[in-house]
PADREN-408548 format. One record per atom (N, C-alpha, C, O): residue number from 1; residue in three letters; y, z, x. Coordinates in steps of 0.2 Angstrom, whole numbers, plus 2048, in hexadecimal, padded with zeros to 3 digits. Layout:
N
   n res   v   w   u
 NUM ALA   Y   Z   X
...
***
This chain:
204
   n res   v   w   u
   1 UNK BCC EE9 80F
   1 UNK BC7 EE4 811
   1 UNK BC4 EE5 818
   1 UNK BBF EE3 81A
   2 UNK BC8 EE9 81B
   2 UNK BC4 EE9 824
   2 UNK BBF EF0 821
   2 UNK BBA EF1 824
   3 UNK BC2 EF3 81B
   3 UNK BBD EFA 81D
   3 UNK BB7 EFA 819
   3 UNK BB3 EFE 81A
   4 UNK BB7 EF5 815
   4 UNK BB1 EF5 80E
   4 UNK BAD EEE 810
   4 UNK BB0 EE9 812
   5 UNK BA6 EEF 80E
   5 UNK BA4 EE8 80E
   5 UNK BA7 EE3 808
   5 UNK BA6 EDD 809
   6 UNK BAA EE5 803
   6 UNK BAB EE2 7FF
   6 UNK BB1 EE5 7FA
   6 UNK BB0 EEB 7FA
   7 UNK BB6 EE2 7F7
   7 UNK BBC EE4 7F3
   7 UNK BBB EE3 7EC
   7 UNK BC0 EE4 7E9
   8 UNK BB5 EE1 7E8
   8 UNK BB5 EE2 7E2
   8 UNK BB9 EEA 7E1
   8 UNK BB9 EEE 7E5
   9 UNK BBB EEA 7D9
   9 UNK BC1 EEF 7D7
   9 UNK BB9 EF7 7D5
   9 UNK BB9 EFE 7D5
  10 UNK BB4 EF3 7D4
  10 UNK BAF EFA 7D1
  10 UNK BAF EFC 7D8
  10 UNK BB0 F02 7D7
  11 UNK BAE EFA 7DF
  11 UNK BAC EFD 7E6
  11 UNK BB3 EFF 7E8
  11 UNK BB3 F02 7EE
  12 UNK BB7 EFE 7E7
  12 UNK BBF F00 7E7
  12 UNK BBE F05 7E5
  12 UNK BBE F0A 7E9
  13 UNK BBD F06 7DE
  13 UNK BBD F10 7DC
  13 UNK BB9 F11 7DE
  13 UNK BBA F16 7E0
  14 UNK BB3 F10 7E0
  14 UNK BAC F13 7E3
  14 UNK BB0 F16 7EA
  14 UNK BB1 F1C 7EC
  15 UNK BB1 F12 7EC
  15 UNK BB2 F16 7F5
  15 UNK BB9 F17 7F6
  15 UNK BBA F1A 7FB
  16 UNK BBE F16 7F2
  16 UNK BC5 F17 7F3
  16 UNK BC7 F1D 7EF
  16 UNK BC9 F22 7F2
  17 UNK BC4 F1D 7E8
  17 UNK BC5 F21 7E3
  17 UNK BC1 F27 7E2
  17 UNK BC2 F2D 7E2
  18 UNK BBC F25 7E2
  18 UNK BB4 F2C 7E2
  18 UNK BB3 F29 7DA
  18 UNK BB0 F2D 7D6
  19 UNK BB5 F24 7D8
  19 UNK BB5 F24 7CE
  19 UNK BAD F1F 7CF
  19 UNK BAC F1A 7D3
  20 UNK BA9 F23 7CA
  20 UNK BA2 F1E 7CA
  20 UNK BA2 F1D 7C1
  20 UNK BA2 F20 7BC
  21 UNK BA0 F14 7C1
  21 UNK BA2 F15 7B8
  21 UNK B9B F14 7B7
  21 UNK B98 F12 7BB
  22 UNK B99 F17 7B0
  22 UNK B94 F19 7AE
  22 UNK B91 F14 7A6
  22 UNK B94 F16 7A1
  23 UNK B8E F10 7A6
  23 UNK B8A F0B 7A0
  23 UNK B93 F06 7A1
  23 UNK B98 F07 79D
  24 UNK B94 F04 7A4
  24 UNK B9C EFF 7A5
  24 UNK B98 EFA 7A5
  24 UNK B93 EF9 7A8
  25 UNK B99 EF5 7A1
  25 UNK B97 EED 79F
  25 UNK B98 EEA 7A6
  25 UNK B9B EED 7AA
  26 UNK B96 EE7 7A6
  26 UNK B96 EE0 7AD
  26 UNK B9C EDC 7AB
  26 UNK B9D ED8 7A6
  27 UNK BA1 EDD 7AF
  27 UNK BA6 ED7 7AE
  27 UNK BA3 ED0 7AB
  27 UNK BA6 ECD 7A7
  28 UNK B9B ECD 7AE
  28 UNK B9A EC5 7AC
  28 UNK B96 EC8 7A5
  28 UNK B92 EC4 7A3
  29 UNK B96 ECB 7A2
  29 UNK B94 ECC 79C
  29 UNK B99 ECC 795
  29 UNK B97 ECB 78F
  30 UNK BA1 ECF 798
  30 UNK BA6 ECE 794
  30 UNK BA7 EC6 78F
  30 UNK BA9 EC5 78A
  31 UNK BA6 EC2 793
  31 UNK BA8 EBD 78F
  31 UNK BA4 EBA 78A
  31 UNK BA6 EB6 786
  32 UNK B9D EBD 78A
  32 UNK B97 EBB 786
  32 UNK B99 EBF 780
  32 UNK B9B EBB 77C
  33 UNK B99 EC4 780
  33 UNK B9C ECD 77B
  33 UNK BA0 EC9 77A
  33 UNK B9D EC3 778
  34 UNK BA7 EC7 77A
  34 UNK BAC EC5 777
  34 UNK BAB EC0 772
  34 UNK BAD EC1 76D
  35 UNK BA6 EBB 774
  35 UNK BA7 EB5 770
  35 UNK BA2 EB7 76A
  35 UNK BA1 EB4 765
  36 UNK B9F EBD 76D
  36 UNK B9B EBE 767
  36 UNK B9E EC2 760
  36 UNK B9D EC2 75A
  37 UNK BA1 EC5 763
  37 UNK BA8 EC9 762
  37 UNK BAC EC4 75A
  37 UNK BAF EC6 755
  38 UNK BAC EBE 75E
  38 UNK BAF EB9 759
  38 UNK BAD EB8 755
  38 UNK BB0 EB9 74F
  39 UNK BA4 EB5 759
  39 UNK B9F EB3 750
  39 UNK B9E EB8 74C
  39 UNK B9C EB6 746
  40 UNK B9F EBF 74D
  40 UNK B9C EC5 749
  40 UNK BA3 EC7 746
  40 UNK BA4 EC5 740
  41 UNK BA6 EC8 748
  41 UNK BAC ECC 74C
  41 UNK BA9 ED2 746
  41 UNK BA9 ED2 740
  42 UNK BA7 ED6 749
  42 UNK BA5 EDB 74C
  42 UNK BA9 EDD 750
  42 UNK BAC EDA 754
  43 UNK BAB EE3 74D
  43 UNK BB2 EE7 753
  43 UNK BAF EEC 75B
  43 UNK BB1 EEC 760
  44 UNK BA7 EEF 757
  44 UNK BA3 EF3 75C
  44 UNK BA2 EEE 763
  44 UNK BA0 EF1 768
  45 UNK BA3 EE8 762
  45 UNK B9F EE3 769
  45 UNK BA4 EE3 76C
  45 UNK BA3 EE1 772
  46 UNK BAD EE5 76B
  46 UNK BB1 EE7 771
  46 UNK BB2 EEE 773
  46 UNK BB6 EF0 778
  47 UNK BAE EF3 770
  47 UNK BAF EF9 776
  47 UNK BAE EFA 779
  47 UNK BAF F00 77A
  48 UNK BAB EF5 77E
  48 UNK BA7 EF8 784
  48 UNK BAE EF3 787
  48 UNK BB2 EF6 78B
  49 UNK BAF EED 785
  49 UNK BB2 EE9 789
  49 UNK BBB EEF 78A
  49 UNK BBC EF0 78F
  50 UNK BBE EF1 787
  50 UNK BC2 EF5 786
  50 UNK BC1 EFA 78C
  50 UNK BC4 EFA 791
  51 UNK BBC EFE 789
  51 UNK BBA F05 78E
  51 UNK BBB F01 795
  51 UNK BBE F04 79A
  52 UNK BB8 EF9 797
  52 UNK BB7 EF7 79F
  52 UNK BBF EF5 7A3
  52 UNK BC1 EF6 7A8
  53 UNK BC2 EF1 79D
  53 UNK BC9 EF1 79E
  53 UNK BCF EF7 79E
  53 UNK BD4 EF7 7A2
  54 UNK BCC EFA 79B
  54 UNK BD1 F00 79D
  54 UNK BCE F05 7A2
  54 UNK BD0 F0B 7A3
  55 UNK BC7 F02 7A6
  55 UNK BC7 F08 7AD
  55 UNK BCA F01 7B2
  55 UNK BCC F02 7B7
  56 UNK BC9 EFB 7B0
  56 UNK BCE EF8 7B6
  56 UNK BD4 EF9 7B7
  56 UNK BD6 EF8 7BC
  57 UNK BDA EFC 7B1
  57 UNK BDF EFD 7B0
  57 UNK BE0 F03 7B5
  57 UNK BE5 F04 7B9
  58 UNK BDB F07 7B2
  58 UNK BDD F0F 7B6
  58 UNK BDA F0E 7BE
  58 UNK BDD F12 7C2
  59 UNK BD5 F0A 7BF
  59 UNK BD8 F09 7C4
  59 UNK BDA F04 7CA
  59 UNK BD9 F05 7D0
  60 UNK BDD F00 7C6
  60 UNK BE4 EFC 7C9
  60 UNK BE9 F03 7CC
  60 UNK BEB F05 7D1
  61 UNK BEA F06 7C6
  61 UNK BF0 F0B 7C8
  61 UNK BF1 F10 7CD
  61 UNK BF6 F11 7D0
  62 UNK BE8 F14 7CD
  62 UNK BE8 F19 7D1
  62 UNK BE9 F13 7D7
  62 UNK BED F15 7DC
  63 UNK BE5 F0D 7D8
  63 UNK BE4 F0A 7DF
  63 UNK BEB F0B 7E3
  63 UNK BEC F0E 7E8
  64 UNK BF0 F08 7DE
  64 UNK BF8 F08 7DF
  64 UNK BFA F0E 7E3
  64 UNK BFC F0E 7E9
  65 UNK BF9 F13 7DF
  65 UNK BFB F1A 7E2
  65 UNK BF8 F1B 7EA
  65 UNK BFB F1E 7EE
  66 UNK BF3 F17 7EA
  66 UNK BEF F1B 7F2
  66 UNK BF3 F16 7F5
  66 UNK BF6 F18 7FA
  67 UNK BF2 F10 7F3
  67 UNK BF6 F0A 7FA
  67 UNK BFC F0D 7F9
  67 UNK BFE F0D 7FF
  68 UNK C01 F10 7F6
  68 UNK C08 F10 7F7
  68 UNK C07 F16 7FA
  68 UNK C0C F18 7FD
  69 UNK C02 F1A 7F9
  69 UNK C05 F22 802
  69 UNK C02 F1F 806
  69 UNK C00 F24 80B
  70 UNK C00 F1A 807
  70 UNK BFB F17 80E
  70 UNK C02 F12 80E
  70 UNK C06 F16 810
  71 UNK C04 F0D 80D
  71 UNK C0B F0A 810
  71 UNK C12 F0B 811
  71 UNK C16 F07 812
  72 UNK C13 F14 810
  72 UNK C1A F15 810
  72 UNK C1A F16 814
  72 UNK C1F F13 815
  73 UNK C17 F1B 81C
  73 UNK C16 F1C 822
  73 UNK C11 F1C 825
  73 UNK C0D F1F 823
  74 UNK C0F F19 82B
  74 UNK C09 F1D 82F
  74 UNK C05 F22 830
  74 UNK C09 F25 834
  75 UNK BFF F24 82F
  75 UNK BFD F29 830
  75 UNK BF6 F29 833
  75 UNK BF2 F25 832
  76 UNK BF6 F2E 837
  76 UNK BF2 F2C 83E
  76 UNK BEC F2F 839
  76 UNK BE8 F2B 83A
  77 UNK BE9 F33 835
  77 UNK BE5 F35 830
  77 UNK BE2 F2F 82D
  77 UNK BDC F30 82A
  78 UNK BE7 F29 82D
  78 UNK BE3 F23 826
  78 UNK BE2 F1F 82D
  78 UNK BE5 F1F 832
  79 UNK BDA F1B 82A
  79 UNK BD7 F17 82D
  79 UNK BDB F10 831
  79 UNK BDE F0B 82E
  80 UNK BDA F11 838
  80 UNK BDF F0C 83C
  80 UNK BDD F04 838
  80 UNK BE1 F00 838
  81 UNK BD7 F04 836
  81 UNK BD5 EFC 832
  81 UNK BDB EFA 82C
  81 UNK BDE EF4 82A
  82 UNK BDB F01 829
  82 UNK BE0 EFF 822
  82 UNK BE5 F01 825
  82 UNK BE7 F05 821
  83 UNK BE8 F02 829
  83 UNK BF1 F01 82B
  83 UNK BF1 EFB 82F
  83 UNK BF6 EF8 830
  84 UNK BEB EF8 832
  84 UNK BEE EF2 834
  84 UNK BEF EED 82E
  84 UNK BF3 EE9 82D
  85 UNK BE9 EEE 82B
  85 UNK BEB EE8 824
  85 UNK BF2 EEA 820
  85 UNK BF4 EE6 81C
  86 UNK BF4 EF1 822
  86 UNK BFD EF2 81E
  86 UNK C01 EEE 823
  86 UNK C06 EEA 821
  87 UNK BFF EEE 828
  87 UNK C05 EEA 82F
  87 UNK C03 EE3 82A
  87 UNK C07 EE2 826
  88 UNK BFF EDF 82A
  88 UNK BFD ED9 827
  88 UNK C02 ED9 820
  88 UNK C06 ED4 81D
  89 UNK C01 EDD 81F
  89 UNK C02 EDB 816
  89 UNK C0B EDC 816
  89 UNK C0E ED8 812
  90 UNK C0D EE2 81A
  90 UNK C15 EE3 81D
  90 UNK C18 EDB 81F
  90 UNK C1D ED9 81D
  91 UNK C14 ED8 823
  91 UNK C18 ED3 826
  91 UNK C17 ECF 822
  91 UNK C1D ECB 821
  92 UNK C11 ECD 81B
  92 UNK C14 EC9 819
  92 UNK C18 EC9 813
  92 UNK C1A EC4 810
  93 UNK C1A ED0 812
  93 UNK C21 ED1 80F
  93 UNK C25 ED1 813
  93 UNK C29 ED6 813
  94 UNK C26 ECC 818
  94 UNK C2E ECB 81D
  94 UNK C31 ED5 81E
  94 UNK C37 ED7 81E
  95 UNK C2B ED8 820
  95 UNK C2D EDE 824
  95 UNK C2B EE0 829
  95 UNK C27 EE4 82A
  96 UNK C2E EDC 82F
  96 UNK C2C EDD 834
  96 UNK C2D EE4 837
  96 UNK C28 EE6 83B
  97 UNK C32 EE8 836
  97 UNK C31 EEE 838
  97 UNK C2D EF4 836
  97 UNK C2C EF8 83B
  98 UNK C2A EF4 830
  98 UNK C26 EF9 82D
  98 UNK C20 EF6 82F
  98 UNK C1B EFA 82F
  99 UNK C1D EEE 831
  99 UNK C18 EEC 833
  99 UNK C17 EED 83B
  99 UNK C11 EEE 83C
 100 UNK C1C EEE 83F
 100 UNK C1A EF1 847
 100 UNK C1A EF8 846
 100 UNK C17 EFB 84A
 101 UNK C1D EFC 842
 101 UNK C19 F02 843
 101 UNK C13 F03 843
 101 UNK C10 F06 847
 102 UNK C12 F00 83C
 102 UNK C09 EFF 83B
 102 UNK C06 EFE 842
 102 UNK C02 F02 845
 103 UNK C09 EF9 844
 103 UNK C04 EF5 84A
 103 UNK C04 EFA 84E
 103 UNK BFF EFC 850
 104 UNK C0A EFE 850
 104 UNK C0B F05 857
 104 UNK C04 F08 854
 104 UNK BFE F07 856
 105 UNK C04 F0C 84D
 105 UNK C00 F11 84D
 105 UNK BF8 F0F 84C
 105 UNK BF3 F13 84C
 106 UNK BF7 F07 84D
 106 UNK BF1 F06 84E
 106 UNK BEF F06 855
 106 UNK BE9 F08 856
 107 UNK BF3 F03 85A
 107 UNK BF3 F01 85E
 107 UNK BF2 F09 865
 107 UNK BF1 F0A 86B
 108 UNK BF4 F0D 860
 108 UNK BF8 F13 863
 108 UNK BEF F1A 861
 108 UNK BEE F1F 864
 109 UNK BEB F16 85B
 109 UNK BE8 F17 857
 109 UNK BE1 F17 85E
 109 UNK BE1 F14 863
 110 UNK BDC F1C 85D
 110 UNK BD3 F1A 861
 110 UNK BCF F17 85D
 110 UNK BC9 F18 85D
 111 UNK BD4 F12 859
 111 UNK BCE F0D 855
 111 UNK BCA F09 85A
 111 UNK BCC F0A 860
 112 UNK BC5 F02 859
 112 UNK BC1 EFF 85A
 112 UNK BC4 EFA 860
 112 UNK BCA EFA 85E
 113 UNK BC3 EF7 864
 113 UNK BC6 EF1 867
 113 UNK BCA EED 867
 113 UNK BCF EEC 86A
 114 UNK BC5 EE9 85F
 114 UNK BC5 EE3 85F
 114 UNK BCD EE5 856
 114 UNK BD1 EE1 854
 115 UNK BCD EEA 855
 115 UNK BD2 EEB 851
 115 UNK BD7 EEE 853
 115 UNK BDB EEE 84F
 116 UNK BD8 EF0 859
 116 UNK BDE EF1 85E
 116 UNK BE1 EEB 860
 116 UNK BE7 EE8 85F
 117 UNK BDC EE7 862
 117 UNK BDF EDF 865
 117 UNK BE3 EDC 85E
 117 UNK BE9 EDA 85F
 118 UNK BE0 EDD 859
 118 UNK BE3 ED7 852
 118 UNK BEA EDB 852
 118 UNK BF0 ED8 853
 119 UNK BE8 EE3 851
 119 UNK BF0 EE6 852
 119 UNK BF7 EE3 857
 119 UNK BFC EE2 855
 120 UNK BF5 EE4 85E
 120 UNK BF8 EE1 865
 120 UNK BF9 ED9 860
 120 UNK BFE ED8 85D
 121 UNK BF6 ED5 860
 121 UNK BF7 ECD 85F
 121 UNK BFA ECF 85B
 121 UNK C00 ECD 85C
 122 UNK BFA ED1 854
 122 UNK BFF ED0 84D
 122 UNK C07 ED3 850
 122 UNK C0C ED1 84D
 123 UNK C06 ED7 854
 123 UNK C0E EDD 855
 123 UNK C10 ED5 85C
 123 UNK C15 ED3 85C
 124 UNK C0D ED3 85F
 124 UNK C10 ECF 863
 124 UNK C13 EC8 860
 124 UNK C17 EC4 863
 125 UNK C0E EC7 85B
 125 UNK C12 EC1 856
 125 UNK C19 EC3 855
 125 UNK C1E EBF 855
 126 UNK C1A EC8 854
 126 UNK C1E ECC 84F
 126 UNK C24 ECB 852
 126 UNK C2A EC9 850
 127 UNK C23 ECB 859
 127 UNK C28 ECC 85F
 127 UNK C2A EC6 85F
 127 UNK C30 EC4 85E
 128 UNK C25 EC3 861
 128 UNK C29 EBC 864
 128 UNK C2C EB7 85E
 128 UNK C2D EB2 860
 129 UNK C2C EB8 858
 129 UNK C2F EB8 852
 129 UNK C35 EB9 852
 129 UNK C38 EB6 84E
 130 UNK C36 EBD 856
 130 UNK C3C EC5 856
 130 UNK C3F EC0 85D
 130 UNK C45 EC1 85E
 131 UNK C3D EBC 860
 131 UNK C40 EB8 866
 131 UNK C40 EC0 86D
 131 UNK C44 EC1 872
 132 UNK C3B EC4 86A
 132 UNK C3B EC8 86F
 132 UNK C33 EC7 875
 132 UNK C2E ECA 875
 133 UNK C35 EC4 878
 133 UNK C2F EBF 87C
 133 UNK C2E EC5 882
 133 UNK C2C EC2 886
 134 UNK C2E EC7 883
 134 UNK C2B ECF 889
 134 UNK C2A ED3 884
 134 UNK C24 ED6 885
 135 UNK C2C ED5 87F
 135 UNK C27 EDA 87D
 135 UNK C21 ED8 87C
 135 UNK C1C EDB 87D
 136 UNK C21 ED2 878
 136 UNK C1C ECD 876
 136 UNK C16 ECC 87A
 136 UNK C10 ECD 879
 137 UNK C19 EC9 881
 137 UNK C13 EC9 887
 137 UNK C10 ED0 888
 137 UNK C0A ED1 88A
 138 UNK C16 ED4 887
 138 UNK C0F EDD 88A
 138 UNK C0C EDC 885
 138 UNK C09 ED7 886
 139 UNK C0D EDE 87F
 139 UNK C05 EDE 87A
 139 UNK C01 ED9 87B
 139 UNK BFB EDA 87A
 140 UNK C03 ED5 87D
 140 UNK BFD ED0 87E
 140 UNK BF9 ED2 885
 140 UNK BF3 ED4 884
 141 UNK BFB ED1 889
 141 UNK BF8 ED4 88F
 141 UNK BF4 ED9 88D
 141 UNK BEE ED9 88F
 142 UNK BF7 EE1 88A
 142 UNK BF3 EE5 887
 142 UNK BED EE3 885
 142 UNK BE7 EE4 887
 143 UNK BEF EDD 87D
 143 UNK BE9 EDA 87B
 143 UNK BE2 ED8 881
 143 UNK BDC EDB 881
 144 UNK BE2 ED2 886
 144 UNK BDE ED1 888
 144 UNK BDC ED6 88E
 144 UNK BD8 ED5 892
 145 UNK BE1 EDC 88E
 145 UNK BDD EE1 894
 145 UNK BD8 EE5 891
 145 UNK BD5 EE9 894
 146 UNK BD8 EE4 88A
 146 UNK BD3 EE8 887
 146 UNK BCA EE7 887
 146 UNK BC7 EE3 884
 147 UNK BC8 EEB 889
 147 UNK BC0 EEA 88A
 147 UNK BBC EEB 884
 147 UNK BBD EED 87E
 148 UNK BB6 EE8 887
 148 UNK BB1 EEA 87F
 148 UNK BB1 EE2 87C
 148 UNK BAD EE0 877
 149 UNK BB5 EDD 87F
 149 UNK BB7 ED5 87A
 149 UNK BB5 ECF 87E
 149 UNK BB8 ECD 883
 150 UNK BB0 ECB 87B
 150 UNK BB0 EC5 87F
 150 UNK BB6 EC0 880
 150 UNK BBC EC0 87E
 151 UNK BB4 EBB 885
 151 UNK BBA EB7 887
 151 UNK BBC EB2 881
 151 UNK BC1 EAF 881
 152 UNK BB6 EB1 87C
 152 UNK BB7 EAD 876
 152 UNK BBC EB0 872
 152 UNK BBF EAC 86E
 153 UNK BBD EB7 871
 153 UNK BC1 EBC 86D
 153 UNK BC6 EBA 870
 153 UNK BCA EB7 86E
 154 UNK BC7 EBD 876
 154 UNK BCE EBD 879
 154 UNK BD1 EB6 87A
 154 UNK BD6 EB5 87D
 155 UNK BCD EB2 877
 155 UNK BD2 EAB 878
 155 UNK BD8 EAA 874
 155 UNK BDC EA6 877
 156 UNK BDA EAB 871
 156 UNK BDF EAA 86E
 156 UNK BE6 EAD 871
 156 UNK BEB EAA 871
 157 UNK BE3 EB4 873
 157 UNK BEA EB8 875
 157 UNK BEC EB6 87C
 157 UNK BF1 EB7 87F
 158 UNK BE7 EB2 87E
 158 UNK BE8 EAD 883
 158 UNK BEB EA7 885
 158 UNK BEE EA5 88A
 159 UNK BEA EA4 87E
 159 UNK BEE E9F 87C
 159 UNK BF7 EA2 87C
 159 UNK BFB EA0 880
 160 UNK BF7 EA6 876
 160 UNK BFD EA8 876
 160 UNK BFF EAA 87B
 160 UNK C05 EAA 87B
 161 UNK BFC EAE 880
 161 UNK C01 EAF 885
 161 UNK C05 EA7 88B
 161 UNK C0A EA6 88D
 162 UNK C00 EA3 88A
 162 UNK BFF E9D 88D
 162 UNK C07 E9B 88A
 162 UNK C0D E9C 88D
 163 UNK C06 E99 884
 163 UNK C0B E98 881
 163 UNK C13 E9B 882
 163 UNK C18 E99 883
 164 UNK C12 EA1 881
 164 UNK C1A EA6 884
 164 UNK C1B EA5 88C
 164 UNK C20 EA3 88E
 165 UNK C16 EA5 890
 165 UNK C16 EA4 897
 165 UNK C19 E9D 898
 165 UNK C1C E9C 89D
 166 UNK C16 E97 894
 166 UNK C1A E91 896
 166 UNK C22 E90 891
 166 UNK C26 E8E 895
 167 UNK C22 E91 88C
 167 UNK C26 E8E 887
 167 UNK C2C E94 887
 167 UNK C32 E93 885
 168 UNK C2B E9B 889
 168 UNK C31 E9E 888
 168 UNK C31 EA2 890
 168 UNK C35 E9F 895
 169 UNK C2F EA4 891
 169 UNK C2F EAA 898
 169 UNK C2E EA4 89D
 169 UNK C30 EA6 8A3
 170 UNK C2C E9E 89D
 170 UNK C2B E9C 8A2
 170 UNK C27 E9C 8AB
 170 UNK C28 E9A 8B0
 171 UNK C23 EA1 8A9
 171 UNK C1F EA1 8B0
 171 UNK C1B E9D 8AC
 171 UNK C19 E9D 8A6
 172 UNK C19 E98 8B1
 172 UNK C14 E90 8B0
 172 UNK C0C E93 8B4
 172 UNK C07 E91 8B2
 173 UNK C0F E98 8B9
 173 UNK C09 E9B 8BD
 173 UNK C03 EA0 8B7
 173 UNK BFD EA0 8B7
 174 UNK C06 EA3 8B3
 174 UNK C03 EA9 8B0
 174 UNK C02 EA3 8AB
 174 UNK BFC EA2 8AA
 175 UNK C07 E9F 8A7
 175 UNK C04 E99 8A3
 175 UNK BFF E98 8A2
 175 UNK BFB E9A 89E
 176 UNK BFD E94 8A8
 176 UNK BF8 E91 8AD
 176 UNK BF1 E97 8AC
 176 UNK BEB E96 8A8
 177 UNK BF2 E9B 8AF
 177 UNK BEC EA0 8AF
 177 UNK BE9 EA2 8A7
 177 UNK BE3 EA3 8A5
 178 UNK BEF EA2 8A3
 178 UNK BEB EA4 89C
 178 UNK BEA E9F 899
 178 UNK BE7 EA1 893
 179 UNK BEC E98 899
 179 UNK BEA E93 895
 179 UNK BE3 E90 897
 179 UNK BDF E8D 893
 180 UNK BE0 E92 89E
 180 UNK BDB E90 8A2
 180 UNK BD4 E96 89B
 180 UNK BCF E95 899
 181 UNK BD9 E9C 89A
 181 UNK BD4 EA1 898
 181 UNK BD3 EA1 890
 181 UNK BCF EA5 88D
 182 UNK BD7 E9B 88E
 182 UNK BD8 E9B 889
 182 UNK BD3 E96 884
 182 UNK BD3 E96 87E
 183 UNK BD0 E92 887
 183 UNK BCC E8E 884
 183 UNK BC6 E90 882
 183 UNK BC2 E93 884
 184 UNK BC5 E8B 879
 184 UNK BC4 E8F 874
 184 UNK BC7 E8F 870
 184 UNK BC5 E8D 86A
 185 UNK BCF E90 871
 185 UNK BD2 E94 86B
 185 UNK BD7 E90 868
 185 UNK BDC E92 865
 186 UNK BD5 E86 86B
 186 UNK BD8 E83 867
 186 UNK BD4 E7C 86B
 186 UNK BD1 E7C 870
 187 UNK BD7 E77 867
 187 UNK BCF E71 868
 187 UNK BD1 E70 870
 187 UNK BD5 E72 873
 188 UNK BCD E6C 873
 188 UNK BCA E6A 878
 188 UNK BD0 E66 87D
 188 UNK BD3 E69 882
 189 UNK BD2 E61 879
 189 UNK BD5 E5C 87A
 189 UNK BDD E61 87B
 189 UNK BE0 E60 880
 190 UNK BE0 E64 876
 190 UNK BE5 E69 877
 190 UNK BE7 E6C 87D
 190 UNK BEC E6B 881
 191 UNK BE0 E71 87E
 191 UNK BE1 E74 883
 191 UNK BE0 E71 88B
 191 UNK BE1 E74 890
 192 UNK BDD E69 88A
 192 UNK BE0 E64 890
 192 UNK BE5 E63 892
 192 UNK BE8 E61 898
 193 UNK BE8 E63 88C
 193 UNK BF0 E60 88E
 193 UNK BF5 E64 890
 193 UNK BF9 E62 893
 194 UNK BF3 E6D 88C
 194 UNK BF5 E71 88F
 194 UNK BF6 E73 895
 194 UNK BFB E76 898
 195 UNK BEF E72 896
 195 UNK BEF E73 89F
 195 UNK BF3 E70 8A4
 195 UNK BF4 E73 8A9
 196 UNK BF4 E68 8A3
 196 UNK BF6 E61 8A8
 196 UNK BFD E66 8A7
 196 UNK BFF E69 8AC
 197 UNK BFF E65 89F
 197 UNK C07 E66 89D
 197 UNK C0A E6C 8A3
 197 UNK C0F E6B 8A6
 198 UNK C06 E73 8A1
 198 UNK C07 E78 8A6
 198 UNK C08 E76 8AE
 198 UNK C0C E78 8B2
 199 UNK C04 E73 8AF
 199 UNK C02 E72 8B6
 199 UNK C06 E6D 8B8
 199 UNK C08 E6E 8BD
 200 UNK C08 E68 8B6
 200 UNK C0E E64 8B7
 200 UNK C15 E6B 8BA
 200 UNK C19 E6B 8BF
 201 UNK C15 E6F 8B4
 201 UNK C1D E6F 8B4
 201 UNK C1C E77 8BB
 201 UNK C21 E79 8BE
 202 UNK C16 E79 8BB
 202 UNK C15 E7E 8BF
 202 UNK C15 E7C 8C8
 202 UNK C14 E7F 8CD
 203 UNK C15 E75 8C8
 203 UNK C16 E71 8CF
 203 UNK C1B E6C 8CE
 203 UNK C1C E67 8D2
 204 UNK C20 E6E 8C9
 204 UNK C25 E6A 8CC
 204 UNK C29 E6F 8D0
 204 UNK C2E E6D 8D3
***
């Protein structure tokens, strides 16, 4: 999905596969053929629908094949967009560690900005998850020293630093600094209360 305008399965084998089907029924035309299917029954009004079903079959399967040598390891050859969506799809199969490699080789990858950042943010969730709160803050830090990104983008990774910086790590001062950078990236009213909250405990 980062790399196609769209995920229909016919633009899947078109750009994934190189397979182009040729006089293939329209999906929204199946159901009409069928019912017609019934009033005639006429056997010829399903072989088209047959033929369109079994090239979704063949490829569902080939698709199978290409995500599973794209998900067993990183490879600096496949597109940094589709290994971060395998870090996505890793974690939410509760694997965090096969998802932070993803994230290293995207991260580690000369893709685009703004898909480095999502990388950095997703591997520093990952961390502080892991209750590992420093590693957590470099990638984040990494994330918003990255150029090329408005301040409306970088809000979030601001917030969340805000948050590690006041709720685990405790510097109230760097809190303070990034909650300030961080509005935007939660309502208005939030990010007031944020700041007194901070700033209280940064002056006691």
């Amino acid at each position: 999905k980062h790399q196609l305008s769209e995920t229909k399965l016919t633009t899947l084998e078109r750009e994934i596969l190189g397979f182009h089907r040729v006089g293939d029924i329209p999906g929204a035309e199946i159901p009409e053929r069928y019912f017609n299917y019934l009033d005639t029954g006429e056997g010829e009004l399903l072989a088209c629908i047959v033929e369109h079903n079994l090239h979704d079959v063949l490829a569902m399967v080939a698709l199978l094949g290409v995500v599973d040598s794209v998900v067993r390891t990183p490879d600096s050859s496949v597109d940094a967009r589709v290994q971060l969506a395998v870090a996505q799809l890793q974690l939410r199969l509760k694997d965090s560690d096969s998802a932070m490699r993803f994230v290293e080789a995207v991260c580690s990858s000369k893709t685009d900005a703004p898909w480095k950042w999502e990388a950095l943010v997703l591997g520093a969730t990952i961390l502080r998850r892991q209750s590992a709160f420093e590693a957590s803050e470099k990638l984040l830090s990494r994330a918003v020293g990255l150029s090329g990104l408005s301040d409306q983008d970088q809000a979030p990774a601001h917030l969340m630093l805000a948050k590690l910086y006041e709720h685990k790590l405790r510097h109230y001062d760097k809190a303070l600094e990034h909650a300030r950078l961080s509005f935007g990236a939660e309502s208005e009213s939030a990010s007031k209360r944020r700041l007194f909250r901070i700033s209280t405990k940064s002056n006691a």
